[in-house]
C-alpha positions as CSV (number, residue, x, y, z in Angstrom):
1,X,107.5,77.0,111.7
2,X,105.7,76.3,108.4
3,X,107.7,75.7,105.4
4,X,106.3,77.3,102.2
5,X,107.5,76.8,98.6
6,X,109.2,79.8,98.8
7,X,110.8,79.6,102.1
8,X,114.8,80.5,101.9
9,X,116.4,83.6,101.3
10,X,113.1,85.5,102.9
11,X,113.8,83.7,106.6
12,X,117.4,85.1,106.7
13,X,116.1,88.4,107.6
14,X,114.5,88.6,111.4
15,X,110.7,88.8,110.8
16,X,110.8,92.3,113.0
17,X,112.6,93.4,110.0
18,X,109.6,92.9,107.5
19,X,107.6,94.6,110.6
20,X,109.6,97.8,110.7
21,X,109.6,98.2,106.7
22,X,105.6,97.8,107.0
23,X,105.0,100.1,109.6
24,X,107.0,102.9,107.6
25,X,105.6,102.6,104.7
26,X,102.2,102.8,106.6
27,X,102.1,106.1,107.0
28,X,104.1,107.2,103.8
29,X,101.5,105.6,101.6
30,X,98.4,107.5,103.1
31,X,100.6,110.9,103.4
32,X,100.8,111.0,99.9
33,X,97.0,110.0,99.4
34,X,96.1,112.6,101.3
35,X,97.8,115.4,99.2
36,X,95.4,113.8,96.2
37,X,92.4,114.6,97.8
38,X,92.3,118.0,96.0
39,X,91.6,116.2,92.9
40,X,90.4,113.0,93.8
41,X,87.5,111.9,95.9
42,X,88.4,109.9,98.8
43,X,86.8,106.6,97.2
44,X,88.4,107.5,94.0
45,X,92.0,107.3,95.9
46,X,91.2,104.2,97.3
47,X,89.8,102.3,94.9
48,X,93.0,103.6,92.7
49,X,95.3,102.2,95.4
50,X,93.6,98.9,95.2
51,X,93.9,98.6,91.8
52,X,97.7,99.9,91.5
53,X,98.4,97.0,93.7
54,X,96.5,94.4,92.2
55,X,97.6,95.1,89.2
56,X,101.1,94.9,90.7
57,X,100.9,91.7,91.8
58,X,99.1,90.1,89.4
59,X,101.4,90.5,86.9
60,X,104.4,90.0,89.2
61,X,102.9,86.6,90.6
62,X,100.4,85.6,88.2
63,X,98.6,83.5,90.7
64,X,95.8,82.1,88.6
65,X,97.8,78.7,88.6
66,X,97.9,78.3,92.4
67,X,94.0,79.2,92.6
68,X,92.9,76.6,91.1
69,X,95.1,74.2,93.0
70,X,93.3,75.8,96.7
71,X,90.6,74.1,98.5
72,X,87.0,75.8,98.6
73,X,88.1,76.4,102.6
74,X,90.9,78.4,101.3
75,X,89.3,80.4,98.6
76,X,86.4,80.9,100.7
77,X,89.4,82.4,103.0
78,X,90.4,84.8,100.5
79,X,87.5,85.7,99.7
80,X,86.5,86.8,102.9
81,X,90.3,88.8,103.2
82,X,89.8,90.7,99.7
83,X,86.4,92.1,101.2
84,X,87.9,93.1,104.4
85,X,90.7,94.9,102.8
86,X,88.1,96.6,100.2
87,X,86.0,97.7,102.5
88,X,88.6,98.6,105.1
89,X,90.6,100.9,102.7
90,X,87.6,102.5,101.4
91,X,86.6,103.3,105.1
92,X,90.4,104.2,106.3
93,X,90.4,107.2,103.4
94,X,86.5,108.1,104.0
95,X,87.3,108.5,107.8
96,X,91.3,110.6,107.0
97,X,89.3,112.9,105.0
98,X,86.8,113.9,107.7
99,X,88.3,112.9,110.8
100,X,92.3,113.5,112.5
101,X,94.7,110.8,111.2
102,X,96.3,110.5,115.1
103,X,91.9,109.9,116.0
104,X,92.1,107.2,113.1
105,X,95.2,105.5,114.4
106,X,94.3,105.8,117.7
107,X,90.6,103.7,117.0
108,X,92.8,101.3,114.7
109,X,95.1,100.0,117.5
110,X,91.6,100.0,119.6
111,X,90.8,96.3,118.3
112,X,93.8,95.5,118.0
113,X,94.5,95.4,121.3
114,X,92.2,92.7,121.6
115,X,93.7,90.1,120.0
116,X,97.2,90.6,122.0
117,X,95.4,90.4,125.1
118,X,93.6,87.2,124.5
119,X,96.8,85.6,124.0
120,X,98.2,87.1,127.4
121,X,99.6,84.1,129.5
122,X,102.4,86.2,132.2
123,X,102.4,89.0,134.2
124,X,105.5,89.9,131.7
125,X,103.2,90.4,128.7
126,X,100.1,91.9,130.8
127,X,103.0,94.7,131.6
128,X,104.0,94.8,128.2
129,X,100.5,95.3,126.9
130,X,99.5,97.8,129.4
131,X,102.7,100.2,128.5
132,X,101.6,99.6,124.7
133,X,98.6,101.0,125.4
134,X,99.7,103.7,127.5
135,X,102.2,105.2,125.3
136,X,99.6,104.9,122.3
137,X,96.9,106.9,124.0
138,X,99.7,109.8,124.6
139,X,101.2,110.0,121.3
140,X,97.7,109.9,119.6
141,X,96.5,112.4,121.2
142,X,92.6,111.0,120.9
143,X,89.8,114.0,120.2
144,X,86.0,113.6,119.6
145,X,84.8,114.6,116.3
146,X,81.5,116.2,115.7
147,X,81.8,114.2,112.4
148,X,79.2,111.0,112.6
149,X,80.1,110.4,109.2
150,X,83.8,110.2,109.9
151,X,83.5,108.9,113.2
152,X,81.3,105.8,111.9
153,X,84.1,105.3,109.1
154,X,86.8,105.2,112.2
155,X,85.0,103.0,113.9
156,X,84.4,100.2,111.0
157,X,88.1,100.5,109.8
158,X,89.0,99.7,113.3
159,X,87.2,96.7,113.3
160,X,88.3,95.9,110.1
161,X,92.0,96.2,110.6
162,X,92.3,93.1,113.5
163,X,90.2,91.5,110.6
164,X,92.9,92.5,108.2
165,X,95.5,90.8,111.3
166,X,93.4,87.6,111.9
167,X,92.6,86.6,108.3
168,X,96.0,87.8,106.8
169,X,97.7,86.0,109.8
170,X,95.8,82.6,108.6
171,X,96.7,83.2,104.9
172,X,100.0,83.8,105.7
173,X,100.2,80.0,106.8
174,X,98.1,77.9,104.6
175,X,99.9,75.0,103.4
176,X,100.7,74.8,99.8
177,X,100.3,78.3,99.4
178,X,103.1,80.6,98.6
179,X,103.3,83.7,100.8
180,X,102.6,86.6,98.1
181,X,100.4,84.5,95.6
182,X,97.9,84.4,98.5
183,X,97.9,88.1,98.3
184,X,98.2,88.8,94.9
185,X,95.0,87.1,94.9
186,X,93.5,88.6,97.3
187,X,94.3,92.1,96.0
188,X,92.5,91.1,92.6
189,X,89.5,90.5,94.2
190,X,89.4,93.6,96.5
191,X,90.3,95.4,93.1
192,X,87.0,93.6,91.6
193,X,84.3,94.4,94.9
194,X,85.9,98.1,95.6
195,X,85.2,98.5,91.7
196,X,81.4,100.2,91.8
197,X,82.0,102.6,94.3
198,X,85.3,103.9,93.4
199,X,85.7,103.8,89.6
200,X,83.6,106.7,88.9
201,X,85.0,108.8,91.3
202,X,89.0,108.1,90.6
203,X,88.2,109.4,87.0
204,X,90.4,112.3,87.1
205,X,93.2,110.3,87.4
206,X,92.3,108.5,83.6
207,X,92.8,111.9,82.3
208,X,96.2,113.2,84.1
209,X,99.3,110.6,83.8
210,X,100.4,112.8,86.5
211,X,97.8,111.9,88.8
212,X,97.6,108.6,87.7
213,X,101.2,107.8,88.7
214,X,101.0,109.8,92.0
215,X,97.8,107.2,92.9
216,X,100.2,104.2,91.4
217,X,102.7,105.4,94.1
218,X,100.2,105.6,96.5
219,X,98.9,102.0,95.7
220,X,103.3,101.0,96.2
221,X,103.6,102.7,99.4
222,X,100.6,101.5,101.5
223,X,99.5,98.1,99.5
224,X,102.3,96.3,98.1
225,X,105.3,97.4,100.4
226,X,103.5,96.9,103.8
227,X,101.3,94.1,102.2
228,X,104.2,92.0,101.5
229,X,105.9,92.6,104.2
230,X,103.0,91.7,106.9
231,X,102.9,88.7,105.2
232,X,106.2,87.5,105.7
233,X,106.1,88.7,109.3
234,X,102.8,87.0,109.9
235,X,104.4,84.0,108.6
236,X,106.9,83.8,111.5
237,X,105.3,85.4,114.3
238,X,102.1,84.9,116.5
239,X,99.4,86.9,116.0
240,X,99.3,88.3,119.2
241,X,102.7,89.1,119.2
242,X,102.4,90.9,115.9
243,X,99.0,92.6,116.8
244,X,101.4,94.4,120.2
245,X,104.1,95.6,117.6
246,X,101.3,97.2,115.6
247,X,101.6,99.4,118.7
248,X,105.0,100.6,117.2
249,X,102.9,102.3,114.2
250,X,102.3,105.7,115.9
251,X,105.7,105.8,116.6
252,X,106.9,105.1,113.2
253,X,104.6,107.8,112.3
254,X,106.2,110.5,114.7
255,X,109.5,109.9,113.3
256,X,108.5,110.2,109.4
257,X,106.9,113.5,110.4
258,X,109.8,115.1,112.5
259,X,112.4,113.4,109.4
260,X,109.6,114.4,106.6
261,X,107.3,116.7,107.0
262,X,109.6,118.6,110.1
263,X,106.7,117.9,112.5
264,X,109.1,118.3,115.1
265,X,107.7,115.9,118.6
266,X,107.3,117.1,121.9
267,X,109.2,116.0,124.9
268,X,105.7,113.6,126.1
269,X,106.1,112.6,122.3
270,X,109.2,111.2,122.7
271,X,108.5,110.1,126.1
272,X,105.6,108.0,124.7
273,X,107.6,106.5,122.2
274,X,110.0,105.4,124.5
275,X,107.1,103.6,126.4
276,X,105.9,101.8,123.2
277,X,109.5,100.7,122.5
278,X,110.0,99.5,125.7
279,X,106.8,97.5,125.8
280,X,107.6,95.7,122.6
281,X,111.2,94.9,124.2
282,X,109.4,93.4,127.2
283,X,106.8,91.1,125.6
284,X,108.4,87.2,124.9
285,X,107.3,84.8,122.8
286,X,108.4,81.5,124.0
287,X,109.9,79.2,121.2
């Protein structure tokens, strides 16, 4: 495994630990976005998440220091990260706002699936992979939209999100580089490109400290909590291994909205999360 500067306490806790706390905080962060949309455009929420969390980490890490210190390879890496997670948030709430969030998960894990197959090498994790998929499809419940707006927006945050996996995977293990500096970085420069099509619409929120600290939440929740803690997962996991626990996301979501919401699942609900559990019990990562 790579050591990092920062390596020590963080590797005490089991890396499906950081996993579990991201995939909760998944769905809390765009639950509570959601309920801004009667104020906020879309765009306007996202660019305000972006920039709650960049703004969080910049002045928690301050990574200016270890920027100068990368190699063009790497900063040409983050880069190319900062505009994937720009573009993909942007698309994520343009496509919740017009199109079913179980339709949106359902096309997110699409990709994904993808990069855990590629790295299939028994009939253990072929089995594994297959149940993933099966108990996804049932709790999502997938439905057509007549929406070509929010169906295109599905479709490129799909795309985007095993980007999100495959380039925060390699950032997660550049040498040199601490864990969250890399994405404090990467957040400031999402916060930078998201900038001219989301300022004008988040204006509201400049207005209303109310509404301004609801979007700051919002930014916590689905940026900085799960951001952080994908990173120190990615860290310690294969990426193909990580992109078959993303299965577990749907199920996550289930249980916040029987415990939250009182969205009480259905017996194939259950059934399906049983299936998805199951599956990421089966698949092994050899040493």
């Amino acid at each position: 495994m790579r050591k990092t500067k920062d390596a020590g306490l963080v590797d005490v806790v089991p890396a499906q630990t950081y996993f579990v706390v991201s995939a909760i905080f998944h769905y809390l962060g765009p639950a509570m976005a959601v309920l801004l949309f009667a104020r906020i455009e879309p765009l306007g929420v996202a660019w305000l998440r972006i920039a709650a969390a960049g703004t969080i980490f910049w002045l928690w890490r301050r990574p200016l220091k270890a920027w100068r210190s990368l190699d063009p390879a790497t900063r040409k890496l983050l880069a190319g990260w900062g505009a994937v997670l720009a573009v993909m948030n942007c698309s994520f709430y343009m496509a919740i706002d017009r199109v079913p969030l179980g339709t949106v998960a359902a096309a997110e894990f699409a990709p994904v699936i993808v990069l855990a197959a590629i790295a299939v090498r028994s009939l253990r994790n072929l089995l594994a992979l297959v149940l993933a998929v099966a108990g996804v499809y049932i709790l999502t419940d997938i439905r057509l939209s007549q929406d070509w707006i929010g169906l295109l927006c599905t479709a490129l945050n799909a795309l985007l999100f095993a980007a999100y996996v495959v380039l925060g995977h390699r950032v997660s293990r550049v040498d040199g580089l601490r864990r969250i500096d890399g994405l404090a970085l990467t957040m400031g420069i999402a916060t930078v490109i998201a900038l001219p099509v989301g300022v004008m619409q988040a204006e509201p929120a400049f207005t209303d400290w109310k509404l301004l600290a609801a979007a700051v939440g919002v930014g916590v929740c689905s940026s900085v909590i799960p951001y952080v803690s994908d990173q120190l997962a990615m860290a310690r996991l294969k990426r193909s291994t990580f992109a078959l626990m993303l299965a577990l996301l749907p199920a996550t979501a289930t249980a916040i909205g029987a415990v939250v919401l009182r969205q009480i699942p259905t017996l194939a609900d259950l059934a399906a999360v049983a299936v998805i559990v199951a599956a990421v019990a089966l698949h092994h990562e050899k040493a």
